[in-house]
DOVEXMAR-650698 format. One record per atom (N, C-alpha, C, O): x, y, z; residue in three letters. Coordinates in steps of 0.1 Angstrom, whole numbers, plus 5000, padded with zeros to 4 digits. Layout:
BEGIN
XYZAla ...
//
This chain:
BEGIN
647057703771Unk 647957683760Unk 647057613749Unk 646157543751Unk 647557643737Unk 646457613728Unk 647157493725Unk 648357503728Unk 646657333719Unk 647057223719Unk 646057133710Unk 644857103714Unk 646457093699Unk 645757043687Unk 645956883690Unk 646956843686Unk 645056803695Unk 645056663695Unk 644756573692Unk 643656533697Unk 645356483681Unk 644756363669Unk 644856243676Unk 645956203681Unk 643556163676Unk 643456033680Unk 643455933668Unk 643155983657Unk 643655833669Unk 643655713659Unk 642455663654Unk 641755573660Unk 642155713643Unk 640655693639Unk 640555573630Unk 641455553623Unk 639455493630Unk 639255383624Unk 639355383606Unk 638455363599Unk 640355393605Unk 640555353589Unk 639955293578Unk 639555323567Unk 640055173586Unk 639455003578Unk 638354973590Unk 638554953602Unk 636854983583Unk 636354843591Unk 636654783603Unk 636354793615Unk 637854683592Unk 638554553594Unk 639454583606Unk 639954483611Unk 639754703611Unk 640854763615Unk 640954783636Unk 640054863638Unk 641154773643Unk 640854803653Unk 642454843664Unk 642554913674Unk 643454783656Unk 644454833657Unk 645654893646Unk 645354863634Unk 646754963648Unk 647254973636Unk 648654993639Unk 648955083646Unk 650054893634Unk 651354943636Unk 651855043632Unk 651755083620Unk 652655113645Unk 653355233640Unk 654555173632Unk 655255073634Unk 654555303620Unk 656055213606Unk 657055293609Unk 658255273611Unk 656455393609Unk 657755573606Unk 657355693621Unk 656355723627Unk 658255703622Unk 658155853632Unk 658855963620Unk 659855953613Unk 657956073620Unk 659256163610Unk 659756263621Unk 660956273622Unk 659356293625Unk 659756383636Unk 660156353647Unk 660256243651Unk 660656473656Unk 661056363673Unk 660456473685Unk 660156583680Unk 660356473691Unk 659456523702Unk 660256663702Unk 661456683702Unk 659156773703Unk 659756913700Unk 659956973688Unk 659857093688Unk 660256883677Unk 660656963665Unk 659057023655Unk 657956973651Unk 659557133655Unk 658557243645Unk 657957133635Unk 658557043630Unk 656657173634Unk 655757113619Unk 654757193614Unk 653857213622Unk 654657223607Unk 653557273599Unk 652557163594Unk 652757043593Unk 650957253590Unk 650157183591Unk 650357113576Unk 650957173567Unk 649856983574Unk 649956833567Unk 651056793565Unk 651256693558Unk 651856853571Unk 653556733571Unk 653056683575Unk 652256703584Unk 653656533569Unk 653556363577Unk 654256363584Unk 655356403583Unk 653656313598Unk 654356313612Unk 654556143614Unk 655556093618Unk 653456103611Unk 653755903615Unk 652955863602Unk 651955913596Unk 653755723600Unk 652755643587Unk 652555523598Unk 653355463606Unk 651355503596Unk 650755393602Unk 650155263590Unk 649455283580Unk 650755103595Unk 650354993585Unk 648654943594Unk 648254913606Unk 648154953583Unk 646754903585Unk 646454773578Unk 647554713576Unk 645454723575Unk 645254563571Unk 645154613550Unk 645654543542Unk 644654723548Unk 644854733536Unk 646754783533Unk 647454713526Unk 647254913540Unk 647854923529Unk 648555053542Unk 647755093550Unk 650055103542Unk 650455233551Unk 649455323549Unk 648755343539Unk 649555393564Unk 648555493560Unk 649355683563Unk 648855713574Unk 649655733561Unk 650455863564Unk 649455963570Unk 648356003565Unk 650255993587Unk 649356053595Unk 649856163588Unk 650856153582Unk 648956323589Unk 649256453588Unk 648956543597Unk 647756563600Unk 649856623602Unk 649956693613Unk 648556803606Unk 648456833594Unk 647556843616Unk 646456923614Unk 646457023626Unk 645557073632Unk 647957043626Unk 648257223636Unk 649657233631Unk 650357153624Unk 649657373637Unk 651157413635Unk 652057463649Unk 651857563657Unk 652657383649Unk 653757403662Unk 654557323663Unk 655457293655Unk 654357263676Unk 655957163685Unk 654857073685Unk 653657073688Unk 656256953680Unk 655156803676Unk 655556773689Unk 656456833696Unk 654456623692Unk 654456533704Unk 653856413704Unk 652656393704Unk 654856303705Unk 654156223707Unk 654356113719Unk 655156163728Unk 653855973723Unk 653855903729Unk 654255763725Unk 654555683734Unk 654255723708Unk 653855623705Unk 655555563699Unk 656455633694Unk 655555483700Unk 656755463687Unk 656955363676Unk 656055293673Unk 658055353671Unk 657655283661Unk 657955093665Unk 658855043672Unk 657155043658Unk 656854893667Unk 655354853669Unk 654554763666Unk 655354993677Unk 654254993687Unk 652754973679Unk 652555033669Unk 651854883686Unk 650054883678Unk 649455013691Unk 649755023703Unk 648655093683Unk 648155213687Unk 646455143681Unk 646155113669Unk 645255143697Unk 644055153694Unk 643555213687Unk 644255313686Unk 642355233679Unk 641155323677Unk 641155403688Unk 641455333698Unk 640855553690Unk 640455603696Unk 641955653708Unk 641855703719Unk 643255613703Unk 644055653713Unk 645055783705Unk 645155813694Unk 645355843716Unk 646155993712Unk 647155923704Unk 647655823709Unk 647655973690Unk 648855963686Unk 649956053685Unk 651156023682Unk 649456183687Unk 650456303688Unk 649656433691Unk 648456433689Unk 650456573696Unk 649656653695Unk 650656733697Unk 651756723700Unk 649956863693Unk 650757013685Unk 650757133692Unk 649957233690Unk 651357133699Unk 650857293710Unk 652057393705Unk 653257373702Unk 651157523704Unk 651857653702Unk 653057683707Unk 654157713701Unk 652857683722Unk 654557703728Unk 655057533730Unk 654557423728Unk 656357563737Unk 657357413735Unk 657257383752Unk 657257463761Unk 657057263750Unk 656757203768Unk 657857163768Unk 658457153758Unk 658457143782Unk 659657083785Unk 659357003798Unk 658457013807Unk 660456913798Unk 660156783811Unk 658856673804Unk 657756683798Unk 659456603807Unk 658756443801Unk 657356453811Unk 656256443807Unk 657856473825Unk 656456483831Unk 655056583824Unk 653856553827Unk 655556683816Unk 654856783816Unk 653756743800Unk 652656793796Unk 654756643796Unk 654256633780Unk 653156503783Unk 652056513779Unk 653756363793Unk 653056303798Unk 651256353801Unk 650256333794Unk 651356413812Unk 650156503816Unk 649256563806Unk 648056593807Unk 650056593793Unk 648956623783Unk 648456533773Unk 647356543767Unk 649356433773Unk 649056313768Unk 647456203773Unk 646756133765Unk 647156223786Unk 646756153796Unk 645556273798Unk 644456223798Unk 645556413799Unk 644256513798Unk 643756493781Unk 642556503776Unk 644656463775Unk 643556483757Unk 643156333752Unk 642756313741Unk 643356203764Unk 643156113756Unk 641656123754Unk 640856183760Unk 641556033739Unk 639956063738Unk 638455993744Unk 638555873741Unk 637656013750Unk 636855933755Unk 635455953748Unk 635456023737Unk 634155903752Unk 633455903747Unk 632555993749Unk 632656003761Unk 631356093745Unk 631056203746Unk 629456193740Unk 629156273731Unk 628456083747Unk 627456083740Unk 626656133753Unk 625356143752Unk 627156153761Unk 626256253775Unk 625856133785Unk 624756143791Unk 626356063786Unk 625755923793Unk 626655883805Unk 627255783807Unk 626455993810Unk 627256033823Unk 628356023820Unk 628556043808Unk 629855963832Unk 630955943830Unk 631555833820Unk 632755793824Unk 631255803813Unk 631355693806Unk 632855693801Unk 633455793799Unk 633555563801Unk 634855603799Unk 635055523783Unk 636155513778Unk 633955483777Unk 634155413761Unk 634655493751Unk 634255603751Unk 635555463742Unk 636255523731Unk 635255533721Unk 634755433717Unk 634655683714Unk 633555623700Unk 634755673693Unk 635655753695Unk 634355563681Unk 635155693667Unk 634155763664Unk 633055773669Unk 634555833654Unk 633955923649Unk 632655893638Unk 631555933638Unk 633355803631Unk 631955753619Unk 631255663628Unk 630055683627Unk 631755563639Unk 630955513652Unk 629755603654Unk 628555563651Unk 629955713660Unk 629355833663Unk 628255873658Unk 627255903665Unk 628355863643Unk 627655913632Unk 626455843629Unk 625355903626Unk 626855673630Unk 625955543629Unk 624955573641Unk 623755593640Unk 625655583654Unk 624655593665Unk 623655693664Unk 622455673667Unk 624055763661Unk 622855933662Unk 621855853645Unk 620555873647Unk 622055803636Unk 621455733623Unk 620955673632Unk 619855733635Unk 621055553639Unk 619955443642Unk 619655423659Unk 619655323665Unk 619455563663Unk 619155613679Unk 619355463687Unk 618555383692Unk 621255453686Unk 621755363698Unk 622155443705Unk 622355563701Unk 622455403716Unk 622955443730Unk 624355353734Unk 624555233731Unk 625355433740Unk 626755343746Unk 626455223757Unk 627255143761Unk 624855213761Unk 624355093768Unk 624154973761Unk 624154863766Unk 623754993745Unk 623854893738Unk 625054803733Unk 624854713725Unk 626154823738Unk 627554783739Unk 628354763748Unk 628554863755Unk 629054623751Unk 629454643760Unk 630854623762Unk 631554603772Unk 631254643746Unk 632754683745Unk 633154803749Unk 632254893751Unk 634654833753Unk 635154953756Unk 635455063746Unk 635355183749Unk 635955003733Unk 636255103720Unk 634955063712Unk 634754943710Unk 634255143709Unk 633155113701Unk 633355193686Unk 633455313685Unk 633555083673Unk 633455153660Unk 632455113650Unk 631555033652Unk 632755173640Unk 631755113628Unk 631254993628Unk 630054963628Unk 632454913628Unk 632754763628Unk 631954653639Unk 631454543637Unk 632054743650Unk 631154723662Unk 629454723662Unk 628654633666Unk 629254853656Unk 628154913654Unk 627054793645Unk 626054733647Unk 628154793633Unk 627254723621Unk 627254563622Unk 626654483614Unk 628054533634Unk 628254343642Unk 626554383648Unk 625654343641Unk 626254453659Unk 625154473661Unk 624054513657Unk 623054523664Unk 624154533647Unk 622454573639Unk 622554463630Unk 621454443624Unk 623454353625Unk 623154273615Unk 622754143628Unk 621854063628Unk 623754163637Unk 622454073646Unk 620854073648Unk 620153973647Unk 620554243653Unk 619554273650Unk 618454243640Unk 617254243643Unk 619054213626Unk 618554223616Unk 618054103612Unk 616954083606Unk 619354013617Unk 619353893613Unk 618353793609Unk 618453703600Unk 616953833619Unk 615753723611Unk 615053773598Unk 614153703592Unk 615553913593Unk 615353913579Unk 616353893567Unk 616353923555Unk 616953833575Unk 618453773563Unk 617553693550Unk 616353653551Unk 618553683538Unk 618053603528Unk 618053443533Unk 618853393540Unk 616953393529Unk 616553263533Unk 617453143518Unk 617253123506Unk 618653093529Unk 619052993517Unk 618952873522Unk 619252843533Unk 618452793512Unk 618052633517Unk 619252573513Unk 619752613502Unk 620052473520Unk 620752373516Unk 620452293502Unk 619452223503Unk 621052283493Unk 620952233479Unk 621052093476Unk 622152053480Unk 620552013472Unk 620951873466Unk 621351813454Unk 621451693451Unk 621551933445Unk 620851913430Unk 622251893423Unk 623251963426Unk 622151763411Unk 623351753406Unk 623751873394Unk 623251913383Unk 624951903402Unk 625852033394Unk 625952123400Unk 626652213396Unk 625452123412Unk 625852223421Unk 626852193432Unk 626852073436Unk 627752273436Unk 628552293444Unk 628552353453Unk 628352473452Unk 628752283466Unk 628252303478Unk 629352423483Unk 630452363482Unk 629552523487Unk 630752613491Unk 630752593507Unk 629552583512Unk 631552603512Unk 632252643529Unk 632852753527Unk 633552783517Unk 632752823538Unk 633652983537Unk 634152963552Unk 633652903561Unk 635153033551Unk 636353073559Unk 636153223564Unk 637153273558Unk 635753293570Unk 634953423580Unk 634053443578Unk 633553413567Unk 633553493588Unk 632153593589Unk 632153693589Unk 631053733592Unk 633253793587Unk 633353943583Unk 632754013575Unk 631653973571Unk 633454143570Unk 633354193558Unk 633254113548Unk 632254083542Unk 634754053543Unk 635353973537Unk 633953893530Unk 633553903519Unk 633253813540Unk 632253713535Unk 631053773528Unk 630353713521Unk 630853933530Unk 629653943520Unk 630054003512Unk 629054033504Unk 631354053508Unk 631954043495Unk 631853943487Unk 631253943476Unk 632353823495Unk 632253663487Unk 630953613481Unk 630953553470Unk 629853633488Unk 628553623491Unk 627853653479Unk 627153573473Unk 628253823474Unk 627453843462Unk 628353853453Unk 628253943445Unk 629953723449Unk 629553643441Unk 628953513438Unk 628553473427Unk 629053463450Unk 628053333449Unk 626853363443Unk 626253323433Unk 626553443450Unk 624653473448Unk 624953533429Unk 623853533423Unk 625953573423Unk 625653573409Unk 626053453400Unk 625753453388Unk 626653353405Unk 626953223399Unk 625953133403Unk 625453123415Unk 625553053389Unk 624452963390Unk 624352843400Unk 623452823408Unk 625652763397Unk 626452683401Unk 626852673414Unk 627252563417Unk 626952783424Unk 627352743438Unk 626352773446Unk 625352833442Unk 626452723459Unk 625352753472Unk 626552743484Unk 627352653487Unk 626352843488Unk 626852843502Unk 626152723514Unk 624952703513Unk 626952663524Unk 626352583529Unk 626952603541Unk 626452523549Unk 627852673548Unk 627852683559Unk 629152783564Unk 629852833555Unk 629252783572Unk 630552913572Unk 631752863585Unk 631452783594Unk 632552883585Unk 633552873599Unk 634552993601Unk 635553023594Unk 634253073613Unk 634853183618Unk 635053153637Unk 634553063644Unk 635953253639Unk 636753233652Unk 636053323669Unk 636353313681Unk 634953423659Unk 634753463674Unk 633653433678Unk 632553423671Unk 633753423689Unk 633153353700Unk 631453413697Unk 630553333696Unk 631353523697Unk 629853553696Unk 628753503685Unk 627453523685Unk 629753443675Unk 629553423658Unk 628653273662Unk 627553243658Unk 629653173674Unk 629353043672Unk 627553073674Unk 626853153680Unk 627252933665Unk 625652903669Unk 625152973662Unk 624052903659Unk 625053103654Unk 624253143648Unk 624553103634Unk 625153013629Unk 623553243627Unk 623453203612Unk 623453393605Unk 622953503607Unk 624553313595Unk 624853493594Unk 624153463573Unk 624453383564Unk 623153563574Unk 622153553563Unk 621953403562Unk 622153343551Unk 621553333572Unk 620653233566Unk 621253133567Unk 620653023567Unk 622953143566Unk 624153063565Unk 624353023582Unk 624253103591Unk 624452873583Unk 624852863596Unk 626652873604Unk 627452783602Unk 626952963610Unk 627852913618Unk 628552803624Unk 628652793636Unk 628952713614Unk 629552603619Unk 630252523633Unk 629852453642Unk 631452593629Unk 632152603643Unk 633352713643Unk 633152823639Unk 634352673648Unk 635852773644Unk 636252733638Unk 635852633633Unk 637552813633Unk 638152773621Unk 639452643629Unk 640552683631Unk 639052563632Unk 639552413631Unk 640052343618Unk 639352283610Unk 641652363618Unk 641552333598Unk 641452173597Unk 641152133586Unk 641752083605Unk 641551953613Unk 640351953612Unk 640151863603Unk 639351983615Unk 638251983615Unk 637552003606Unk 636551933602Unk 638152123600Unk 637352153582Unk 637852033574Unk 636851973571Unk 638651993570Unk 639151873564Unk 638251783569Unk 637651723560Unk 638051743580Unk 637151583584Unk 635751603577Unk 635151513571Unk 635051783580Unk 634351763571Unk 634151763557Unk 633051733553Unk 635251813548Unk 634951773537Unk 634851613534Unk 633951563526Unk 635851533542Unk 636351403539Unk 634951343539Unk 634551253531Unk 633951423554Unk 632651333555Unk 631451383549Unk 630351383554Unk 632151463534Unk 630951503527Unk 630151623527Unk 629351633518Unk 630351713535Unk 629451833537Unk 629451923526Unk 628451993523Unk 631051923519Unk 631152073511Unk 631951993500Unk 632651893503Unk 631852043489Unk 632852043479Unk 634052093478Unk 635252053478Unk 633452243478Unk 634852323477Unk 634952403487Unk 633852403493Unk 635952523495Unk 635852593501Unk 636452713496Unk 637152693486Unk 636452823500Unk 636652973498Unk 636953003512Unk 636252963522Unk 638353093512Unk 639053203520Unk 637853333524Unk 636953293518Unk 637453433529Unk 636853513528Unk 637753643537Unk 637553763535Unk 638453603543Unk 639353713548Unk 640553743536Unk 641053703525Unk 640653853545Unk 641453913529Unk 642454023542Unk 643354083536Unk 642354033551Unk 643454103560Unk 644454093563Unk 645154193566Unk 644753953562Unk 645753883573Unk 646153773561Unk 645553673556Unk 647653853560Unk 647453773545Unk 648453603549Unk 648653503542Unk 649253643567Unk 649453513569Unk 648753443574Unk 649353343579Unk 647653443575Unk 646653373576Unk 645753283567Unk 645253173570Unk 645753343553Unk 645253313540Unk 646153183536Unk 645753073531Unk 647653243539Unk 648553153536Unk 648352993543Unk 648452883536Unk 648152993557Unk 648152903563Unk 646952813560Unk 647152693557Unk 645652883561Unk 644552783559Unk 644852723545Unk 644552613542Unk 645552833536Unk 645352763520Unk 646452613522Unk 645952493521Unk 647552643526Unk 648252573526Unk 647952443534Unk 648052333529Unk 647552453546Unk 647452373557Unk 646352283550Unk 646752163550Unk 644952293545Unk 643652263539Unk 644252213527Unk 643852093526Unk 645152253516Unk 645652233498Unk 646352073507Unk 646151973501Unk 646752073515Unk 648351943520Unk 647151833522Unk 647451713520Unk 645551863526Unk 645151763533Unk 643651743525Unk 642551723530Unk 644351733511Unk 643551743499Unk 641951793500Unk 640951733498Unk 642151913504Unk 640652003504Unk 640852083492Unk 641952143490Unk 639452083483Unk 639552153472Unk 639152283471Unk 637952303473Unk 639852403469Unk 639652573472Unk 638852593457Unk 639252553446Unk 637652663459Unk 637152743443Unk 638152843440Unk 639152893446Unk 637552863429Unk 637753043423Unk 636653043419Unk 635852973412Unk 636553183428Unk 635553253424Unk 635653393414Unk 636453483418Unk 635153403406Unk 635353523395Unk 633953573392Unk 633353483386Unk 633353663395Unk 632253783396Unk 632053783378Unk 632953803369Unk 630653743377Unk 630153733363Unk 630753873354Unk 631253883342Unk 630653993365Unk 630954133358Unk 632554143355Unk 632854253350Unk 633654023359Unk 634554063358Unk 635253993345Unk 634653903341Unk 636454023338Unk 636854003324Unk 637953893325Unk 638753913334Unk 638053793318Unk 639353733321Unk 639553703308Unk 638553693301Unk 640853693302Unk 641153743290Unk 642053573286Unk 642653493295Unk 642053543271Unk 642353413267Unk 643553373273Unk 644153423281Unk 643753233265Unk 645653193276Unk 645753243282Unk 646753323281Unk 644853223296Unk 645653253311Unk 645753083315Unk 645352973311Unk 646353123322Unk 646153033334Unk 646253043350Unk 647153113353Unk 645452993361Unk 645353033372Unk 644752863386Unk 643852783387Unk 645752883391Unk 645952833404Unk 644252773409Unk 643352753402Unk 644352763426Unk 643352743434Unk 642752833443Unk 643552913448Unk 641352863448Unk 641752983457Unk 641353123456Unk 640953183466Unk 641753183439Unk 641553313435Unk 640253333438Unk 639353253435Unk 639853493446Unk 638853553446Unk 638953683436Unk 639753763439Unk 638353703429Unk 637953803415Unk 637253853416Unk 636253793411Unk 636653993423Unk 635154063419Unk 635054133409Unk 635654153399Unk 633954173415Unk 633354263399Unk 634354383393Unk 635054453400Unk 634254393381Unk 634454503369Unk 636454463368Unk 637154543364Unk 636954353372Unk 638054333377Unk 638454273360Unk 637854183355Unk 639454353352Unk 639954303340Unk 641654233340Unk 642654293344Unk 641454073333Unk 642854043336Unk 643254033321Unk 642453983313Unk 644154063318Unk 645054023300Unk 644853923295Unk 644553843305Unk 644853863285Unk 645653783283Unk 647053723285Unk 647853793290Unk 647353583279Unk 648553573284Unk 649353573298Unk 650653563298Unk 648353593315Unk 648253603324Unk 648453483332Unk 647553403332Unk 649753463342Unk 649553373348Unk 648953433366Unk 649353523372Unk 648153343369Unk 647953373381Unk 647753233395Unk 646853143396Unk 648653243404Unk 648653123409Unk 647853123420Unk 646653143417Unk 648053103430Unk 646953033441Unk 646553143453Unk 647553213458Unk 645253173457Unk 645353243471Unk 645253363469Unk 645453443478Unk 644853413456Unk 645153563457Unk 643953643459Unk 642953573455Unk 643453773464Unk 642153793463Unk 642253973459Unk 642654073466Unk 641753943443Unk 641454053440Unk 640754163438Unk 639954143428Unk 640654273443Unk 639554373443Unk 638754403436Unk 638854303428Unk 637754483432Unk 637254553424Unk 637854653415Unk 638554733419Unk 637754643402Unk 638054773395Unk 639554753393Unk 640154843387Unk 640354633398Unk 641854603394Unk 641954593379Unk 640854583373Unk 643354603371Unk 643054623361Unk 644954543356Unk 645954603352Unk 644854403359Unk 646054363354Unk 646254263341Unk 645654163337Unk 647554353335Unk 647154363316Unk 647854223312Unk 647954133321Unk 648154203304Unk 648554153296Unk 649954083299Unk 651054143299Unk 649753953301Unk 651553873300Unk 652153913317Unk 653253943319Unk 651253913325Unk 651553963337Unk 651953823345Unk 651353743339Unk 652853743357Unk 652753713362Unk 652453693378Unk 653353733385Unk 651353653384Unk 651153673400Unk 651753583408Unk 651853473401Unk 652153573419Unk 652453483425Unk 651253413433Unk 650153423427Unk 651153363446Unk 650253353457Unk 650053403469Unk 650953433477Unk 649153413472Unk 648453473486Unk 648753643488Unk 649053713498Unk 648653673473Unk 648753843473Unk 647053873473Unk 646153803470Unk 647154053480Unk 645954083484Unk 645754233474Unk 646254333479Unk 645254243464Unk 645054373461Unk 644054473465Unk 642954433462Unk 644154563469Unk 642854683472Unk 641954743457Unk 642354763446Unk 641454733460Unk 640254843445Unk 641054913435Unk 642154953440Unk 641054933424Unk 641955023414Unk 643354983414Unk 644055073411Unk 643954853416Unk 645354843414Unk 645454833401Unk 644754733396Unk 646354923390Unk 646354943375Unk 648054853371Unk 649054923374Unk 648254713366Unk 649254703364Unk 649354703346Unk 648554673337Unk 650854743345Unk 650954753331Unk 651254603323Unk 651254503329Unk 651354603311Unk 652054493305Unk 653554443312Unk 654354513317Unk 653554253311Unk 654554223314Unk 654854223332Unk 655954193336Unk 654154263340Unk 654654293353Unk 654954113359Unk 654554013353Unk 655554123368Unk 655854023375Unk 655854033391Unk 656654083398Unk 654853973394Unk 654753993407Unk 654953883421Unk 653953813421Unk 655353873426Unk 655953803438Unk 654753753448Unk 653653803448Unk 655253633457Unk 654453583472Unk 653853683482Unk 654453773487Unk 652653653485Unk 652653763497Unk 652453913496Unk 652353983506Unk 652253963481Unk 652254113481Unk 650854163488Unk 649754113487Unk 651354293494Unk 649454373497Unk 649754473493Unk 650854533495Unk 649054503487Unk 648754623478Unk 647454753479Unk 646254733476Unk 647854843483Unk 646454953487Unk 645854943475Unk 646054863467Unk 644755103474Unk 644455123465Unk 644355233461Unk 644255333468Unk 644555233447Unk 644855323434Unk 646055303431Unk 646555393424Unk 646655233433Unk 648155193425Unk 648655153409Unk 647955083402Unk 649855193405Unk 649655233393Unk 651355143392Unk 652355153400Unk 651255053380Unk 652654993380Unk 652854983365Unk 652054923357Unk 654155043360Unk 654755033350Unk 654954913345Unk 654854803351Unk 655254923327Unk 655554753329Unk 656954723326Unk 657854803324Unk 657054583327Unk 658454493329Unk 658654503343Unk 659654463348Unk 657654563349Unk 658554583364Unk 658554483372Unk 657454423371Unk 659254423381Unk 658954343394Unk 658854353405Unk 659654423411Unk 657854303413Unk 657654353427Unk 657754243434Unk 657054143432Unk 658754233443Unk 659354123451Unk 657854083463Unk 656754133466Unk 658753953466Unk 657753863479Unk 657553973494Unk 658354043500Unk 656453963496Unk 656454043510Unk 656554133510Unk 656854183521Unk 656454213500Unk 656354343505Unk 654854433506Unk 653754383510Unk 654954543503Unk 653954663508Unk 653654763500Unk 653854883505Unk 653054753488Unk 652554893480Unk 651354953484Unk 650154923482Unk 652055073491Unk 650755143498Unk 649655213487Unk 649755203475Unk 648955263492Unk 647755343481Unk 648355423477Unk 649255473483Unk 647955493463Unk 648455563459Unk 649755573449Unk 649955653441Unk 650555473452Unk 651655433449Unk 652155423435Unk 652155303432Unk 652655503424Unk 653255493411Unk 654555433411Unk 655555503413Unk 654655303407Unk 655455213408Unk 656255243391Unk 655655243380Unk 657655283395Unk 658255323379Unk 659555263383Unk 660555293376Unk 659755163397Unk 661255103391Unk 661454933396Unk 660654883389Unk 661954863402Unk 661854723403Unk 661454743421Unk 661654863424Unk 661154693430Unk 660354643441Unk 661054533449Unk 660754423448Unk 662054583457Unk 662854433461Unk 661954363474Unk 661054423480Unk 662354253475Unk 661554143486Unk 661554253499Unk 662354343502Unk 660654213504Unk 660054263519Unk 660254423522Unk 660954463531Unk 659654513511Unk 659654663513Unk 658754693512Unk 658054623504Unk 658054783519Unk 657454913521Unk 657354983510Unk 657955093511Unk 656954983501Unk 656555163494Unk 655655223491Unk 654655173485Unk 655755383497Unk 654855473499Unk 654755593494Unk 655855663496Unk 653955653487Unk 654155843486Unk 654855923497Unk 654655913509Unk 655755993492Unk 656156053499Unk 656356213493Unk 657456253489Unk 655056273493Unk 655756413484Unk 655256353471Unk 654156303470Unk 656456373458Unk 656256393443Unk 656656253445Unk 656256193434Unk 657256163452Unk 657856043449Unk 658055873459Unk 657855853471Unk 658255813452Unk 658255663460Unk 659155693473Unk 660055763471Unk 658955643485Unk 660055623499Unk 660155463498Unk 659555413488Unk 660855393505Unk 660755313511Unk 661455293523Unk 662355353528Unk 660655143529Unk 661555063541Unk 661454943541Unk 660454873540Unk 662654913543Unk 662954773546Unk 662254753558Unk 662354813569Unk 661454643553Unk 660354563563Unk 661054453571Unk 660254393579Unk 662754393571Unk 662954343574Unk 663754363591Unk 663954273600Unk 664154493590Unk 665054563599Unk 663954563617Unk 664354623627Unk 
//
């Protein structure tokens, strides 16, 4: 039987799992190829699966549920199976495994995984995780790399500002090259949570310890750093907490704003904010604490932000917007103005925003127009 099978491919980097939001279909019903079958939430933004066969949908997963990298999410066979046993069994023959010829190997690659390896002649012996992705790949060659990192000396000099960061991800060499374009700061040491990180030195930067916010506090109190910077940008209750937990126990957060990026007269802005490059804010802008915004964002004129919102690359807001606690935002989104977008919610990529945004929703393309869901249910 002919049988078309989609695994969960690594999206984000950042990504290694992803919640199911939506089922559109239900097991058996007809689909044609690019109907959205499941939207899945990722750390940027929903993501809308598309069916890539034509037949009787299937799936395993539901909605609730975190689905790995590399696990079956549905699949499309020409004729219609019947008996749960029978759909099981295909579920369980198409999951995906890994395929680099290294005998039986039972490791998950993704796909751009895949791609990296055959580029810098690794092998599935160089890993000794079970899902191996990009994310994985490029942890291990920047180890590799590591004794050619940029060499930064600890600074002494009056007017400089000593920075602490908060991960060792992605997130931090975003942060990184804005430091490295402001005169004025030096990185001095970093604090992240996994275990392989402690002890080393990621570009030059030492590894502190974990993120201990008890601990990061004693050291500011006993002098190490001036200010600190967030560097994750995923987890946006997370941002919340260090800001908050760190702001109560008088530790001082920068803003950082990327020489290349525009900030326009009478604003005013909070603690916290990350700004990169080519990023233009209005005038007349208020912006409060915690927020970390992308590249190439473009928010006009008389806008309000709240805190600990996350925008993706290209978020276009118009005049006058008002925007709420907590928003994440994909990218390429496009927002009218006067509009409001409530606390907690979810503007996925893509998103043309043309009516008000209530607290804790979901909105996504769907077709020619906005869907949503209540994120509270």
């Amino acid at each position: 039987m002919d049988v078309v099978s989609v695994s969960c491919q690594q999206f984000n980097v950042n990504d290694s799992t992803y919640a199911v939001l939506e089922k559109f279909y239900k097991n058996g019903d007809k689909v044609k190829r690019n109907d959205i079958v499941l939207m899945l939430d990722s750390s940027k933004a929903a993501l809308d699966i598309e069916s890539e066969g034509e037949g009787f949908f299937y799936t395993n997963v539901n909605v609730g549920e975190h689905v790995k990298v590399g696990q079956v999410l549905y699949i499309v066979t020409k004729e219609e199976l019947t008996g749960q046993a029978t759909i099981d069994s295909y579920f369980a023959a198409k999951q995906e495994t890994g395929t680099s010829g290294e005998g039986d190997s039972a490791k998950i690659i993704t796909k751009s995984a895949k791609k990296l390896m055959a580029l810098h002649q690794l092998k599935e012996s160089n890993f000794s995780e079970d899902v191996i992705t990009e994310e994985v790949i490029n942890k291990y060659l920047d180890t590799e790399k590591r004794s050619a990192s940029l060499i930064l000396e600890p600074a002494n000099v009056k007017g400089i500002k000593r920075i602490a960061l908060i991960g060792a991800g992605k997130g931090l060499v975003q942060v990184l090259d804005i430091i490295f374009n402001l005169p004025d700061y030096i990185p001095v040491h970093v604090y992240d949570d996994t275990p392989e990180k402690q002890g080393i030195s990621v570009f030059n930067i030492p590894v502190k310890g974990k993120v201990d916010l008890d601990a990061i506090a004693d050291d500011y109190r006993n002098g190490q750093f001036d200010l600190v910077v967030n560097t994750v940008s995923v987890s946006i209750e997370f941002r919340k907490k260090v800001f908050s937990t760190l702001s109560a126990a008088g530790v001082p957060f920068a803003n950082l704003v990327h020489p290349a990026a525009y900030v326009g007269f009478n604003n005013s802005m909070g603690q916290g904010n990350v700004i990169f490059a080519h990023v233009s804010i209005g005038p007349c802008t208020q912006i409060g604490n915690d927020n970390f915004i992308s590249a190439r964002c473009n928010i006009e004129h008389h806008n309000i932000l709240g805190n600990h919102c996350t925008f993706g690359p290209g978020v276009m807001t118009s005049g006058s917007v008002t925007i709420g606690d907590e928003v994440k935002f994909g990218t390429g989104v496009f927002i009218e103005p006067k509009l409001i977008i409530g606390s907690k919610s979810i503007i996925a990529s893509g998103s043309i925003v043309t009516r008000n945004i209530d607290a804790a929703v979901l909105a996504y393309p769907h077709g020619s127009k906005l869907a949503f869901k209540n994120l509270t249910n």
